[in-house]
ZAKEBA-33831 format. One record per residue (C-alpha): residue number from 1; residue in three letters; y, z, x. Coordinates in steps of 0.02 Angstrom, whole numbers, m for minus. Layout:
PT   k   r  north     up   east
PT NUM ala      Y      Z      X
...
END
This chain:
PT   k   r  north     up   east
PT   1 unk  m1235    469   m333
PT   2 unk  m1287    543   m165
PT   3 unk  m1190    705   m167
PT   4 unk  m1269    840   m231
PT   5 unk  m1201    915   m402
PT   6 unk  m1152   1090   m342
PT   7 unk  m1002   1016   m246
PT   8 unk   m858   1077   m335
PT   9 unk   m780    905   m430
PT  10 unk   m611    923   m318
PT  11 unk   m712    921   m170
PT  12 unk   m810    767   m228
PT  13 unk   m640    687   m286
PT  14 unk   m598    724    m94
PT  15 unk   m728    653    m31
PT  16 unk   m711    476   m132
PT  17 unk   m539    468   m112
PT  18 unk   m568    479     80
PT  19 unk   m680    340     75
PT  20 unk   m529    219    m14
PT  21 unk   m386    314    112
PT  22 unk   m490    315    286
PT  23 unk   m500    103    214
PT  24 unk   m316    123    181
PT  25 unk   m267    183    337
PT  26 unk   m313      7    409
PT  27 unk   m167    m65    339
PT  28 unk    m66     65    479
PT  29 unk   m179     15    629
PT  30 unk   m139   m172    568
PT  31 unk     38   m170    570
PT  32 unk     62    m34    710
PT  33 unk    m30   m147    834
PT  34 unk    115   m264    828
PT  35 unk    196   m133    927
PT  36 unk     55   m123   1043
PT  37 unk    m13   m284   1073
PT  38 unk    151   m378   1084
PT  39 unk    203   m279   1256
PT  40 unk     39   m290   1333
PT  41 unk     19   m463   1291
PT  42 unk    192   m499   1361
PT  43 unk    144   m414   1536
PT  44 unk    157   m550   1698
PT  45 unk    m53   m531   1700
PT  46 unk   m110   m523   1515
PT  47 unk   m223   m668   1495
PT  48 unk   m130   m722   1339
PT  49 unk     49   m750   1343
PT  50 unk    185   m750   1206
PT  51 unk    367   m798   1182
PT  52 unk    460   m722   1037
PT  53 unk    420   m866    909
PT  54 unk    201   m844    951
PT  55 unk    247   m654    944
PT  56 unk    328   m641    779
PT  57 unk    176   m756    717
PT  58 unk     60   m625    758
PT  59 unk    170   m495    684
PT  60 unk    213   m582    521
PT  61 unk     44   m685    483
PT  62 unk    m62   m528    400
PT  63 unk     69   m586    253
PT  64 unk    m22   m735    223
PT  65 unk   m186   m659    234
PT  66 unk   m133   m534    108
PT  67 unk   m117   m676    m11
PT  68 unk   m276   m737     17
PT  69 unk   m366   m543    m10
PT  70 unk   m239   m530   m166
PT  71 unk   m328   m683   m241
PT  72 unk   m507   m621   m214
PT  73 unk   m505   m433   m233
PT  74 unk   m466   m447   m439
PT  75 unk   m632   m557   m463
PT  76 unk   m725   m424   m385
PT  77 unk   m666   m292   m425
PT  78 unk   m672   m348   m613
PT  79 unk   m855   m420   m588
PT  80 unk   m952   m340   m463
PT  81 unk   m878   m148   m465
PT  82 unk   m736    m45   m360
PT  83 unk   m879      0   m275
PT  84 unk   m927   m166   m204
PT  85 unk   m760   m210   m193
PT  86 unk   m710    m74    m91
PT  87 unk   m870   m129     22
PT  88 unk   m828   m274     68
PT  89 unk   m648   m237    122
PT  90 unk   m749   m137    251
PT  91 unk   m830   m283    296
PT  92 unk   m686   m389    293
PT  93 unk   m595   m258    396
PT  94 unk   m737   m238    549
PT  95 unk   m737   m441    574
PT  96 unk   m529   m445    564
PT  97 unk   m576   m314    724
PT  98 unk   m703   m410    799
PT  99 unk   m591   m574    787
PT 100 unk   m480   m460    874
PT 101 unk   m580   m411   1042
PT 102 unk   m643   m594   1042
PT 103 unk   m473   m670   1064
PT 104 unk   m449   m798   1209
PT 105 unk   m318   m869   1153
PT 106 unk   m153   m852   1026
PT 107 unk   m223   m971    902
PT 108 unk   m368   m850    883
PT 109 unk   m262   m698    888
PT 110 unk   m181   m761    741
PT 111 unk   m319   m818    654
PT 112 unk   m397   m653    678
PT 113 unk   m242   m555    607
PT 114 unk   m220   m685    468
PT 115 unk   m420   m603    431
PT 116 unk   m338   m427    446
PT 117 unk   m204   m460    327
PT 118 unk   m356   m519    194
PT 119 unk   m417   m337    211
PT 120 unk   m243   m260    191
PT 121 unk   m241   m378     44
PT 122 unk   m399   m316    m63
PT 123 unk   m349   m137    m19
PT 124 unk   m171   m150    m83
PT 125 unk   m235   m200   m245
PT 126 unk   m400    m84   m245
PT 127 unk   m345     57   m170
PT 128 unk   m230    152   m308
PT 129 unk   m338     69   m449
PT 130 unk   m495    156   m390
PT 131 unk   m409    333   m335
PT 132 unk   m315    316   m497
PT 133 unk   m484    307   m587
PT 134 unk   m594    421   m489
PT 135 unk   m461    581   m495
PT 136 unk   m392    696   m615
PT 137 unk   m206    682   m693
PT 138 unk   m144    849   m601
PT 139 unk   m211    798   m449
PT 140 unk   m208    609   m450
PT 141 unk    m47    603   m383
PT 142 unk    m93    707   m215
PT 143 unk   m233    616   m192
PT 144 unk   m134    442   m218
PT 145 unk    m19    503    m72
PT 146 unk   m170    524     50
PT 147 unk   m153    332     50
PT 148 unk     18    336    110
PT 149 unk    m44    496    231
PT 150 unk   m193    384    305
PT 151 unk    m91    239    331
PT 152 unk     44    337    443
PT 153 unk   m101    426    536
PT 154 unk   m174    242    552
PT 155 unk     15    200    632
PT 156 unk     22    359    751
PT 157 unk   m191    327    822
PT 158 unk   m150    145    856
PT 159 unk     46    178    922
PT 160 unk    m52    339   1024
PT 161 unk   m176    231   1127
PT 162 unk    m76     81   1164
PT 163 unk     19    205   1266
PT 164 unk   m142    246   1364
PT 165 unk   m260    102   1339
PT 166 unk   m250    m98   1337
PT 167 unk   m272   m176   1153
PT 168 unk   m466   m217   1166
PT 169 unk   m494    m42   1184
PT 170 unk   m370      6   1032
PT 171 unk   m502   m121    932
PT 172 unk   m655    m68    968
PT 173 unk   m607    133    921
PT 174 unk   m549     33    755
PT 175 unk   m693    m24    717
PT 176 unk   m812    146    733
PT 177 unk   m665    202    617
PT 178 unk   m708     69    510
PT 179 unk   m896    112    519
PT 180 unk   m877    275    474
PT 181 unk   m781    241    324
PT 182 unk   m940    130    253
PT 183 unk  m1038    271    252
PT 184 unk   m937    354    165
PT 185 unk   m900    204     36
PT 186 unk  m1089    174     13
PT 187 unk  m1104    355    m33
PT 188 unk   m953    360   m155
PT 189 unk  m1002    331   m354
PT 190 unk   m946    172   m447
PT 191 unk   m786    193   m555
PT 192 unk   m809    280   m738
PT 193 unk   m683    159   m790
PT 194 unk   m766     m3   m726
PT 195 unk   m933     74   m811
PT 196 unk   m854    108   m986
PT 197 unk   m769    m94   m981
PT 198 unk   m964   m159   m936
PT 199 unk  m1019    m69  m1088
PT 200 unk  m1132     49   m990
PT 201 unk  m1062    206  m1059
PT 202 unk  m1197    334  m1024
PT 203 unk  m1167    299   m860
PT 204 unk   m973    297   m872
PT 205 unk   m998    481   m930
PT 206 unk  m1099    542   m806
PT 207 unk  m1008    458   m675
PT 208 unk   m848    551   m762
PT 209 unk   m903    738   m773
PT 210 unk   m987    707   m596
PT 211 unk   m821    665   m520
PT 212 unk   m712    764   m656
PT 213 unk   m834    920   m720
PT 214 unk   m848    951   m890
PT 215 unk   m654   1010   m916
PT 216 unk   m584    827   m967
PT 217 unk   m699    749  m1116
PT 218 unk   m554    718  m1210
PT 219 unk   m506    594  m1076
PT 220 unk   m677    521  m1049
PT 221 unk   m695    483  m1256
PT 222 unk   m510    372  m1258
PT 223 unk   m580    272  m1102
PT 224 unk   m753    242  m1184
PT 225 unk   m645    195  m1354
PT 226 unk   m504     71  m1272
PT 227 unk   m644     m8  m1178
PT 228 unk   m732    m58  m1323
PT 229 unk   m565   m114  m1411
PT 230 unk   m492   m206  m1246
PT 231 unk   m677   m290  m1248
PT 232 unk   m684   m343  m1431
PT 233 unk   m522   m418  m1395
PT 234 unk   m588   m505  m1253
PT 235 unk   m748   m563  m1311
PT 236 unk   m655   m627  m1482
PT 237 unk   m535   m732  m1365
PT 238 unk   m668   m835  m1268
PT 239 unk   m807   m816  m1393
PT 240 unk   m847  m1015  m1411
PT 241 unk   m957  m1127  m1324
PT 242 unk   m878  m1286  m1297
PT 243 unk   m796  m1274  m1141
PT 244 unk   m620  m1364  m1204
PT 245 unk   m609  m1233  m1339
PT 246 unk   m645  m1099  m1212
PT 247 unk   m516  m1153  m1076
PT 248 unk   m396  m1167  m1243
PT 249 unk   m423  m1008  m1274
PT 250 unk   m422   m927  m1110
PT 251 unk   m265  m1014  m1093
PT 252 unk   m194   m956  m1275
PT 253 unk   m271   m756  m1189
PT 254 unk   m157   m783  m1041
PT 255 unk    m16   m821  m1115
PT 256 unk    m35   m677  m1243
PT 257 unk    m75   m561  m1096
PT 258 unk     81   m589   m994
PT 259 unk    190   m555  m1152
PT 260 unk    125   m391  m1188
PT 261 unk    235   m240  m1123
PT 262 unk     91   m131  m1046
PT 263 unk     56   m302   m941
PT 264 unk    243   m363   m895
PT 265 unk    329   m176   m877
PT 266 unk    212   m133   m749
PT 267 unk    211   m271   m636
PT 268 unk    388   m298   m641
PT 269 unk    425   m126   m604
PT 270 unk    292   m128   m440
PT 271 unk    385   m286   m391
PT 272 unk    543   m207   m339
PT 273 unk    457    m48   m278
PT 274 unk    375   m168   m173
PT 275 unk    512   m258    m98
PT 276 unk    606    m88   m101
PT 277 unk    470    m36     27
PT 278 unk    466   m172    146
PT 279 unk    673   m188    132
PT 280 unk    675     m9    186
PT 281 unk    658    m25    364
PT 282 unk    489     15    381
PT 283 unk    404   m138    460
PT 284 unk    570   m120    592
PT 285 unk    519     53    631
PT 286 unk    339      2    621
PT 287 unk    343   m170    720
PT 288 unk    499   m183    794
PT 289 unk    524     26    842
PT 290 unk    599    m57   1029
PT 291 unk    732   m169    942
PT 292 unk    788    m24    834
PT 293 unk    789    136    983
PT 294 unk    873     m4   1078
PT 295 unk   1022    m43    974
PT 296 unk   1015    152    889
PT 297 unk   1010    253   1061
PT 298 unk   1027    130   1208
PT 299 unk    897     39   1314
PT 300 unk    889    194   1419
PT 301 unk    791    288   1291
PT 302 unk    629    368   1330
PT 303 unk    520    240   1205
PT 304 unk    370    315   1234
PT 305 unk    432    467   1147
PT 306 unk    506    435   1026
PT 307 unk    359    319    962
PT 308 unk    234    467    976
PT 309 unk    370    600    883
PT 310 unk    401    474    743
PT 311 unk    239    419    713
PT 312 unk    204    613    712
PT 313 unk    374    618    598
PT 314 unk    294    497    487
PT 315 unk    142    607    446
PT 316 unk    232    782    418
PT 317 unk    344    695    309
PT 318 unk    191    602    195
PT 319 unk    125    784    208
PT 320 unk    285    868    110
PT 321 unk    259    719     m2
PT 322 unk    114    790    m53
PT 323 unk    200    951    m81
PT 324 unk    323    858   m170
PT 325 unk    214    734   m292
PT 326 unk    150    898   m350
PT 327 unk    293    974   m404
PT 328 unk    431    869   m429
PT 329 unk    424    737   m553
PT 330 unk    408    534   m519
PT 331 unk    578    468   m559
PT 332 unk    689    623   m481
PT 333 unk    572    610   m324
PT 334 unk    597    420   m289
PT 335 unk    770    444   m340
PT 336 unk    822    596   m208
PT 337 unk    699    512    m84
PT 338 unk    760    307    m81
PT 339 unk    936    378   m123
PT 340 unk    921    461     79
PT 341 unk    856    292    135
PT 342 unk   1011    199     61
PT 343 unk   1109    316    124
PT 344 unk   1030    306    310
PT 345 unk   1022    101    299
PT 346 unk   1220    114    280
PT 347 unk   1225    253    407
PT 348 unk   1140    141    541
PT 349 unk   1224    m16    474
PT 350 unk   1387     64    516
PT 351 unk   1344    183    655
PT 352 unk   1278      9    767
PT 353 unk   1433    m91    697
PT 354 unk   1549     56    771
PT 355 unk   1427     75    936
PT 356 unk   1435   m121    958
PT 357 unk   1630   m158    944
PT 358 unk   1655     15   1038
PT 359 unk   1754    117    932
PT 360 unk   1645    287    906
PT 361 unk   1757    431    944
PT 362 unk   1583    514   1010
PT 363 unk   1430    443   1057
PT 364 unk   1260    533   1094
PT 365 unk   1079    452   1117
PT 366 unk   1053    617   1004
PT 367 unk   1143    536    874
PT 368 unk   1047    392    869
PT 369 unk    893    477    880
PT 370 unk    926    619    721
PT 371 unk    971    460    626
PT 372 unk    816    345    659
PT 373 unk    701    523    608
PT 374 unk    794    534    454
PT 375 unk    781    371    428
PT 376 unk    584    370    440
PT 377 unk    603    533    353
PT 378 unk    663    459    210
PT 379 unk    538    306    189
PT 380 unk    384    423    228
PT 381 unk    424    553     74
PT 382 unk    503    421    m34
PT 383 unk    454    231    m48
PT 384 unk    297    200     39
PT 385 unk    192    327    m44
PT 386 unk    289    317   m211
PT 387 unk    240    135   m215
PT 388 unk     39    200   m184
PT 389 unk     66    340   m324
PT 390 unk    135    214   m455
PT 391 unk     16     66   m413
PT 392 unk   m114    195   m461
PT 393 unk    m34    267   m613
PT 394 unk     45    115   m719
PT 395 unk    m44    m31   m724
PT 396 unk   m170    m46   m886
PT 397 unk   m365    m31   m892
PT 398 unk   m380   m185   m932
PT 399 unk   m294   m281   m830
PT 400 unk   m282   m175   m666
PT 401 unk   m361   m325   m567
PT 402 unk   m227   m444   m625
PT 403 unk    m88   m337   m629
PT 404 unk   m116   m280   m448
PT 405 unk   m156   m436   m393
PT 406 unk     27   m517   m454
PT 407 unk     92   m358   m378
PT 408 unk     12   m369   m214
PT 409 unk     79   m566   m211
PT 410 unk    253   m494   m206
PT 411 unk    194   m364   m104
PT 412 unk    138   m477     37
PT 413 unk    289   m613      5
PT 414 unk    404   m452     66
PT 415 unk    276   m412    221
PT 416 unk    269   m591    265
PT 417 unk    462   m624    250
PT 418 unk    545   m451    306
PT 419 unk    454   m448    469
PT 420 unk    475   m652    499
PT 421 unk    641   m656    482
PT 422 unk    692   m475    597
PT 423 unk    740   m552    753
PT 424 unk    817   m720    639
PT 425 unk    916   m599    552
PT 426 unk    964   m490    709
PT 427 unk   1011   m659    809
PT 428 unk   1130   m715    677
PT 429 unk   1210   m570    597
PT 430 unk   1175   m435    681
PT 431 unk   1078   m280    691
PT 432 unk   1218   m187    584
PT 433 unk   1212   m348    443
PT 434 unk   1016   m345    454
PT 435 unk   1024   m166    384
PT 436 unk   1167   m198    294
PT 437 unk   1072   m320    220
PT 438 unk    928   m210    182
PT 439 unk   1034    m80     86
PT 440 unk   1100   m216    m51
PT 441 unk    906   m254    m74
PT 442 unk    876    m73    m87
PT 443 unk   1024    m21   m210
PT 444 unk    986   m173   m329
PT 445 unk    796   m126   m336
PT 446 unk    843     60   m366
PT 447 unk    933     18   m500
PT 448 unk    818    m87   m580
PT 449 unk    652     43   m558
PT 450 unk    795    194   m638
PT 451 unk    797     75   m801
PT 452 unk    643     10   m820
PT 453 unk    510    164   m734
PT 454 unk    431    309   m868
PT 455 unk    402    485   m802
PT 456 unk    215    481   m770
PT 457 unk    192    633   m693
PT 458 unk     30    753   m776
PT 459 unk     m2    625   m892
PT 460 unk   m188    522   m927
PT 461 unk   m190    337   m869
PT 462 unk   m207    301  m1074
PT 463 unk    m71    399  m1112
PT 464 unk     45    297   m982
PT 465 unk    m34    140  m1023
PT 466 unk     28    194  m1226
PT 467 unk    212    230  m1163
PT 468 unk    219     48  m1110
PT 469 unk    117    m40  m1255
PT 470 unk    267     62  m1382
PT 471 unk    105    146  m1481
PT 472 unk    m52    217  m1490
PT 473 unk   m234    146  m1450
PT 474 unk   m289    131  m1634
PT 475 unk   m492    121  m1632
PT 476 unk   m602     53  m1790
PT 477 unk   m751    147  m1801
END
């Protein structure tokens, strides 16, 4: 541990949580540089050229590559440490970059973003685990929304200098962000969590009241006592050495793992607060922001603008989520907050359908624009971080890695699929039936998180993990 131990434990939890958001907020620069690079690249003299079926490649391919860092991040995170897994989605992050400036052609471009979406990937899955596991209950969920806080300020930097500087540039200031955030990695402690499952408990503890104080032993003694249960029960399911028996038993481990409540509850509630993200109009705002100011306000909008003052939108309003995470609890939040999204998706649904057949009794590029604000409002204090806060909250010690991975699957399936199939969707039934659309995802997946979601606001990770299992962690000693 390379901070010295007369840092107030907030502060440190500040500092470690910065080095898994400034990581986070890669995922923004990704997805905002859609809306950057597309335009340039588009210009009469960019050296590469797209048409609208290369373009929505490059927009949509990250998807894929999210599958791909989905797959791998469990392994090491489970193996090798958060630590080391949270170093080398650095890595992975700097070369997606690199691929980036070294583009000559749109093959390469979308191999290279295909490599950024295997960073977004790891992260996805990594990110809440490790924030969720380095911070304390009454602050954990502040510090989860710094994810969702990073990745907007990752949107608004990237949006910001496409405005004032071709793409190459936009990649190379990337990637000193990148190499700042190392540092800061390589300084960070390994997980307490992660320590306790390896058996190493001394460590675990020290680790713990380094990054907690001395305020939470309660706590610290339940994870030290599930992870010896959750690795008797391991150990006792693979314990043979003839491989047949072993994959037989694995096997026989699986199947008992995915019937367990505190494994299925979890991942099937993060699989429609997943797809209620990505159905919520943020990769429209975030990726397509011209398509939407065009058929909101008019083409005669001042784009520019409006990019800047919703990206800026976009962070004020992940800032009073972090006023509101503290205070409010889980369920009423993501209630109040995707309840004003549904509400906007119909808005704009109808508002277009009325602008298009020309029967508003008033029309205003004001109105358009008060609409598309509340309708970023609504997804930056509601969905988007919720999903980051729960992620980090619900899923059981042990099996975080696997549980996040499924969930980042679906995760990435909704990425990969939502932004493919904008302008498909727009070109056959309309911008008003796209969001249309979007609000019967939205409503169904509402409904469906309101039945099956806990409150887990103020409470221990065991003490969620115990609302899903139906009882207590019973330890033999």
């Amino acid at each position: 541990m390379a901070l010295n131990t007369w840092i107030s434990p907030f502060l440190i939890q500040c500092f470690v949580t910065a080095g898994v958001s400034i990581n986070m907020s890669g995922m923004g620069m990704v997805m905002g540089f859609t809306a950057v690079l597309l335009p340039q690249l588009r210009s009469p003299d960019s050296p590469l050229q797209v048409d609208d079926s290369s373009g929505s490649w490059i927009a949509a391919v990250p998807g894929f590559g999210i599958i791909v860092g989905n797959f791998i991040i469990p392994s090491i995170m489970s193996k090798y440490g958060r630590k080391i897994a949270n170093f080398v989605s650095v890595v992975s992050c700097i070369i997606g970059w690199v691929c980036i400036v070294l583009s000559k052609s749109v093959n390469v471009m979308i191999v290279a973003r295909f490599l950024q979406g295997v960073q977004i990937g790891m992260m996805t899955t990594l990110g809440p685990v490790l924030i969720g596991e380095y911070t304390s209950p009454k602050s954990r969920g502040m510090f989860l929304m710094t994810i969702s806080v990073t990745i907007s300020i990752g949107v608004f930097v990237i949006h910001t200098m496409g405005i004032y500087v071709n793409w190459q540039v936009s990649a190379y200031v990337c990637i000193g962000i990148a190499v700042v955030d190392m540092i800061i990695v390589i300084l960070s402690p390994e997980s307490p969590s992660w320590l306790a499952e390896q058996g190493r408990h001394e460590e675990s503890k020290n680790v713990f009241r380094y990054l907690r104080g001395d305020k939470e032993e309660d706590e610290l003694e339940k994870i030290i006592a599930a992870s010896i249960v959750n690795k008797k029960q391991k150990e006792d399911n693979i314990a043979h050495d003839n491989f047949g028996i072993k994959m037989k038993n694995r096997i026989r481990y699986m199947k008992e793992t995915v019937q367990k409540r505190e494994f299925y509850l979890p991942v099937l509630i993060m699989l429609h607060v997943f797809t209620i993200v990505h159905w919520s109009g943020i990769n429209m705002l975030t990726s397509y922001i011209n398509e939407l100011t065009d058929n909101v306000m008019g083409s005669q909008s001042n784009f520019d603008v409006i990019v800047i003052t919703l990206d800026i939108l976009r962070i004020l309003s992940n800032m009073i989520g972090l006023v509101l995470v503290k205070k409010v609890r889980r369920r009423l939040l993501i209630f109040i907050t995707i309840g004003i999204n549904l509400a906007t998706l119909l808005l704009i649904a109808g508002y277009t359908f009325a602008k298009q057949k020309d029967i508003l009794p008033y029309d205003n590029p004001y109105i358009g624009m008060f609409v598309i604000y509340l309708h970023m409002f609504s997804i930056a204090t509601g969905a988007l971080p919720m999903a980051y806060v729960l992620a980090g909250e619900i899923f059981p010690l042990q099996y975080k890695g696997l549980c996040g991975g499924i969930s980042t699957f679906t995760m990435s399936m909704n990425l990969f699929i939502n932004t493919k199939t904008i302008t498909i969707l727009c070109n056959t039934i309309g911008f008003s039936g796209t969001y249309l659309l979007y609000s019967g995802v939205v409503a169904y997946c509402l409904t469906m998180v309101g039945i099956l979601l806990p409150e887990t606001k103020d409470r221990t990770l065991l003490e969620i993990e115990e609302e899903f299992r139906g009882k207590r962690i019973i330890v033999n000693c």
